[in-house]
N, C-alpha and C positions, 0 to 999 in steps of 0.2 A: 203761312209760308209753305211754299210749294217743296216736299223733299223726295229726293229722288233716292232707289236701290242704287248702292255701292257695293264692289266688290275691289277687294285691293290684292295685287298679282306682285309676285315677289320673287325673281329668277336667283337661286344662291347656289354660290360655289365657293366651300371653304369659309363662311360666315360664324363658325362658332363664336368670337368673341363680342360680335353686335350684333346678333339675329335675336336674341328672346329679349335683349333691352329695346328693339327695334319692335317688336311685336308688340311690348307692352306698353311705350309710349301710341302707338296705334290705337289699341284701343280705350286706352286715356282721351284720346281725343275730343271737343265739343262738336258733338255732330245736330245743331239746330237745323240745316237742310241739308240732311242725307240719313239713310238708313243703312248702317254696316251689315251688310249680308255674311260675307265670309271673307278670310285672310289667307291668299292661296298661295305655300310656297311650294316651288318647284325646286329640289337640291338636286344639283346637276352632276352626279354621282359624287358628293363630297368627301373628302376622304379624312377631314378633319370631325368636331365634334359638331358639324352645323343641324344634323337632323337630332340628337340628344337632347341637345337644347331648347330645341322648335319645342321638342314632346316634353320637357319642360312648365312649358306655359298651358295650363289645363282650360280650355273655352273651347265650348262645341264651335264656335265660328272658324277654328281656324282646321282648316282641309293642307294635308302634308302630303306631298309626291315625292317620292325618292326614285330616279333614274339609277338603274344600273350600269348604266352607256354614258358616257358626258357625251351630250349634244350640242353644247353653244347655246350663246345667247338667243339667238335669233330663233331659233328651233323653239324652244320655253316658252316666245312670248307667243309663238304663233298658237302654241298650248292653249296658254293662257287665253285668246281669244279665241278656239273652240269653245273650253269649257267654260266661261265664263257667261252669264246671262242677265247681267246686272246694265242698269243703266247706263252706267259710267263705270270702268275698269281704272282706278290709279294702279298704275307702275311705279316700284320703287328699287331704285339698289341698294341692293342690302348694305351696304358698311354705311350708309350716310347716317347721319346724327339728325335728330326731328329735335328742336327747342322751342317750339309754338304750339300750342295747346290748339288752337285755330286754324291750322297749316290747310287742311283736306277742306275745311269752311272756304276760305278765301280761295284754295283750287278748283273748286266746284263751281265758284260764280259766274262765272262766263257761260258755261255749259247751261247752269239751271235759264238765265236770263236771256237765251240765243238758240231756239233747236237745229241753228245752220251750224254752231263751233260743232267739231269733230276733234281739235285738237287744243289742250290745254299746257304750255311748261312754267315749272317753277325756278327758282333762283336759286342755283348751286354757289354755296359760297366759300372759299377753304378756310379753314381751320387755322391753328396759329401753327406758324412751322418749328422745327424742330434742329434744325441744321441751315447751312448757307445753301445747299439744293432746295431744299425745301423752302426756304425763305426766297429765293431766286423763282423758282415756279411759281410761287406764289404772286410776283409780283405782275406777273401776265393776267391776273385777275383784274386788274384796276383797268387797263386801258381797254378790257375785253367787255367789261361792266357797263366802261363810258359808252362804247362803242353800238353793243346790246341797247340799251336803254335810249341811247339816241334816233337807232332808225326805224321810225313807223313806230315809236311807242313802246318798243320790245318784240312786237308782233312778228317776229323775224327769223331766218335759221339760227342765230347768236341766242335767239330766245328758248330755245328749244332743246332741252337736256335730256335726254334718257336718264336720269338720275331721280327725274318727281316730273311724271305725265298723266294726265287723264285722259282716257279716253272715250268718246261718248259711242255707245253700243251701236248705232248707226253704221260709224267708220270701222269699229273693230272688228265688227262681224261681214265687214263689207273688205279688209285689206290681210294681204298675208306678205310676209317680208322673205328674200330668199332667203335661203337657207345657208348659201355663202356668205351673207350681208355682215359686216362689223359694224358698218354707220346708220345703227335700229335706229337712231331718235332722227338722224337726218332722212332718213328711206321715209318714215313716217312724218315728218313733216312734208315733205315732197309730194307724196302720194295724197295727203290734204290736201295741201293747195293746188293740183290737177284734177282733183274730185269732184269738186264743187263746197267742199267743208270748208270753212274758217279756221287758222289757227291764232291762236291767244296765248299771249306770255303776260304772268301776272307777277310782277316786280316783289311784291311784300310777302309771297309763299315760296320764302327760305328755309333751306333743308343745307346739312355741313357736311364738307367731307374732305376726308385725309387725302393731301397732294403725296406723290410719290416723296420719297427722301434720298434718292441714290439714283444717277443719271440712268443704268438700264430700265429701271422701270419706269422710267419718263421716256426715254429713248421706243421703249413696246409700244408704251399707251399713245403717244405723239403721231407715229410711224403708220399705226392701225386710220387714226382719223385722215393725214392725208390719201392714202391708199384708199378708203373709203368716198372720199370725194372723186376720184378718177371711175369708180365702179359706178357711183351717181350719175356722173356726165354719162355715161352708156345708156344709163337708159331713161335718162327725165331732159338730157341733151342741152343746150344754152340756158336753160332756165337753173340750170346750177351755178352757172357763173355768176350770173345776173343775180339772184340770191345769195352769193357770198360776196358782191361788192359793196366795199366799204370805200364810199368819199374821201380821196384822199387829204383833203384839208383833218378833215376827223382823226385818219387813222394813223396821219404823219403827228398831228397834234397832240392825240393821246400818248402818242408813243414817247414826245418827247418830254412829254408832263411828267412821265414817271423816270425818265431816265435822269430828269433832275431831278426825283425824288431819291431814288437810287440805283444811283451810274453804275458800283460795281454789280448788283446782282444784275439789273437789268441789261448789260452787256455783254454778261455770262451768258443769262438763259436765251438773248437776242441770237448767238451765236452758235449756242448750242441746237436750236429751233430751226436755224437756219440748214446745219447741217444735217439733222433729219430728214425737215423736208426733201434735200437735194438725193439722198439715200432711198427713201422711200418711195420717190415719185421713180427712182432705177428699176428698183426692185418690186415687181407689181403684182406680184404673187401674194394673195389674200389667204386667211384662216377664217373661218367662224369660233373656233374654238383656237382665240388666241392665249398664251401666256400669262396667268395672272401675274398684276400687280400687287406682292404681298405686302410691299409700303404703304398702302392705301388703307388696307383691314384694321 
């Protein structure tokens, strides 16, 4: 079997209490086609225990950057893709939960079996909630899952998480994301499919993570993604539109599937979604270095 150099990129800000359980699941992994080169975190000047931790977990593989300066995300990865030289580059965010022994196996696949993919995403899926916010958030997962999985196989912007990416050495050394940019995983999907790359979404390489619990921190995280979609139309132009349409039989259908599943959250967060959007599409003044979500950690 053919196995190819990995290197796995890790942008953290403020990860102390999942970053060394996150490292150590990592290299637990079954790696039958891939070879783990190194585990690169970038702590984005954190101010909490995240780089203690890192140094913690004692393995020559993992390489630790501590910024002085917080830079944003988007600055990190572009890091990350200088220093990077490995085949394939997985991207992870730090607070997510890995429960698959096989996770980075099934991520690789497309990439090993295709030298056109340039772009790989995995299946974010949340966690159990904790509250009626959280429960309420959460229920925008089901009709966004159906919705994902239905058009083109996954293979889609819906497919595409900056949460668990691969990316194949070709595209990464070939694309750099501005330095304003908040929507990394959509900028890089985009920038695939105008390449000439392939992108692939592979349904069964699930990775967990914490939905916000308290409407501000849903209200930041929400606000950032539509704002990021109007900064996309600038410069990748109709083909953003055209890539976030969803069939209205589909997205009328999903929606009402859950809302018989359940009316009061899904009514909640229908309307609470609603009026972000309407705020955010006013207010169009971007960060790269937005606000963390500390519900999420």
């Amino acid at each position: 079997m053919k196995k190819i150099n990995v290197n796995i990129g890790i942008p953290a800000y403020n990860e102390g209490e999942n970053i060394k359980t996150l490292i150590q699941i990592i290299l637990d992994q079954k790696n039958k086609n891939y070879i783990l080169n190194n585990i690169i975190i970038i702590s984005d000047k954190s101010t909490d225990g995240t780089v203690s931790e890192v140094k913690k977990v004692k393995n020559s593989k993992i390489i630790l950057i501590e910024k002085k300066i917080r830079q944003g995300k988007s600055q990190l990865l572009n890091e990350l893709f200088k220093i990077s030289n490995s085949d394939v580059l997985i991207l992870l965010d730090a607070e997510i939960r890995i429960k698959d022994r096989f996770l980075f196996e099934k991520l690789l696949a497309p990439i090993i079996n295709n030298d056109s993919v340039g772009l790989v995403g995995g299946s974010p899926i949340p966690e159990s909630s904790n509250n009626f916010i959280q429960r309420s958030i959460n229920t925008t997962y089901s009709p966004y899952i159906k919705i994902r999985e239905s058009l083109n196989n996954g293979n889609n912007i819906y497919g595409c998480s900056g949460t668990l990416l691969a990316v194949s050495k070709s595209f990464y050394k070939f694309v750099s994301i501005p330095k304003e940019s908040t929507g990394n995983d959509a900028f890089l999907y985009f920038s695939c499919i105008t390449s000439g790359f392939k992108f692939i979404h592979v349904s069964n390489a699930k990775i967990y993570l914490k939905t916000p619990d308290n409407l501000r921190d849903h209200f930041n995280q929400n606000s950032r993604w539509v704002k990021a979609r109007g900064n996309l139309i600038k410069r990748f132009g109709d083909l953003v539109n055209k890539e976030y349409l969803i069939p209205k039989r589909l997205f009328f259908g999903s929606l009402i599937e859950q809302f018989i599943k359940t009316p009061i959250e899904s009514g909640f967060i229908f309307s609470i979604n609603l009026f972000i959007k309407l705020v955010a599409r006013f207010n169009h003044k971007t960060k790269a270095k937005w606000k963390v979500a500390k519900s999420t950690k």
